[in-house]
N, C-alpha and C positions, 0 to 999 in steps of 0.2 A: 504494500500500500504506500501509497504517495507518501502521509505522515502518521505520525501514532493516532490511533481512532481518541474523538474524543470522549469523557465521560461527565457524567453529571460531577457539579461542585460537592465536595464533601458535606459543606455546612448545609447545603439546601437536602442531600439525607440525613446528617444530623440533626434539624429544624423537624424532618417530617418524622421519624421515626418518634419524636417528644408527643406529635398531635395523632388525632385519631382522624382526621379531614386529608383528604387527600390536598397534597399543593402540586401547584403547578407555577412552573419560569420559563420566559424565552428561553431558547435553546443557539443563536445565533452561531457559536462553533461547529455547532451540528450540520447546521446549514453551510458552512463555508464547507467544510471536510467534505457532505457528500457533494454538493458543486463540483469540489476538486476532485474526488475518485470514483464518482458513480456517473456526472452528465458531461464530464467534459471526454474530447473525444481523444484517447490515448490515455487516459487515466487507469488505474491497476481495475476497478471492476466497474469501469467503462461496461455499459449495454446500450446496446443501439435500440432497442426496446423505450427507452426511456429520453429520444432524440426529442421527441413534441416538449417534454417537459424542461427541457437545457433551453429549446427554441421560445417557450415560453416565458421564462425567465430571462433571457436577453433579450427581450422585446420591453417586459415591468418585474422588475425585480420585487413589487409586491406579491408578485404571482404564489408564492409559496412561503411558508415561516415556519419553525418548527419546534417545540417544546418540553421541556422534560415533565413527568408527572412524577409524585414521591413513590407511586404504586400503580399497581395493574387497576383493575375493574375487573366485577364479574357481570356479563352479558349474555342468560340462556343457560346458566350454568358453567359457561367457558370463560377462564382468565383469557383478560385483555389485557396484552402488550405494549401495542401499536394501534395508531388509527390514523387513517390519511382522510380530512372531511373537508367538503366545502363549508367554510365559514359562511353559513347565512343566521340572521336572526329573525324568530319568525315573532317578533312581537314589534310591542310601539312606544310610543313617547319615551318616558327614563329609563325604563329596562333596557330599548336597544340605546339609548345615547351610552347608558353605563356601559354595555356590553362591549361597544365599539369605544371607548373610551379606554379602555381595559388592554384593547389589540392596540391601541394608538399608543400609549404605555408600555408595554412591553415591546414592541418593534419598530417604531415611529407610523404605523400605518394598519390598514385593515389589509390582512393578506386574503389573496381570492380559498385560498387552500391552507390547511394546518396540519402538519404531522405531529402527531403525540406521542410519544415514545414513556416506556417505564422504567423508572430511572434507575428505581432499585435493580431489576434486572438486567439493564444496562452495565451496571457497574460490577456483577456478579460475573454476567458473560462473556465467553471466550471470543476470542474476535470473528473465529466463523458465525456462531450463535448471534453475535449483534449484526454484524454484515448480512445474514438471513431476514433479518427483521427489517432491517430499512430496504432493500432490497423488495421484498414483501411489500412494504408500502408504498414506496414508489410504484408499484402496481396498482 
């Protein structure tokens, strides 16, 4: 790989491990590393699969943002990971200004798309295991 993968900040799992609430932070290194090894073209796990998404991102770099969580979710009975989602909000007046206020604080903008990543098992996993997961999402 291009550079060492990154990993969640310690203090934001040792902040979450104290609460019982899941937390959530930009992720901004995340976003640079897969940039540089998953959409650009000669990167170590470079897919052409994933060309719309490099061309979308050099066209508005809001295009995408990506975030660590302190833990999975359970959805259906199945631990959640990852999740790659269009950021919409379906509500109104202060709920979505807060909401979008929230994205405008954490990345200076509303990104169209947000990867969620688990940080705790980020930080547990082997580098194949985390490169499966983003990889994953990116799908």
């Amino acid at each position: 790989m291009d550079q060492i993968r990154p990993f969640p900040p310690t203090d934001f799992i040792d902040q979450a491990e104290e609460e019982e609430a899941i937390r959530l932070i930009p992720a901004p290194d995340l976003k640079k590393w897969v940039v540089a090894n998953y959409l650009t073209i000669g990167g170590p796990l470079y897919n052409p699969d994933h060309d719309h998404i490099a061309e979308l991102l050099h066209d508005n770099e809001e295009f995408l943002a990506f975030a660590w969580a302190s833990s999975a979710y359970k959805s259906k009975q199945a631990m959640v990971l990852g999740q790659c989602e269009k950021v919409m909000f379906n509500v109104g007046g202060w709920r979505k200004a807060r909401q979008e206020q929230q994205m405008r604080d954490w990345f200076g903008f509303v990104p169209t798309y947000l990867i969620t990543v688990d940080a705790s098992f980020c930080e547990r996993a082997n580098d194949t295991e985390f490169c499966y997961l983003l990889e994953h999402e990116l799908y």
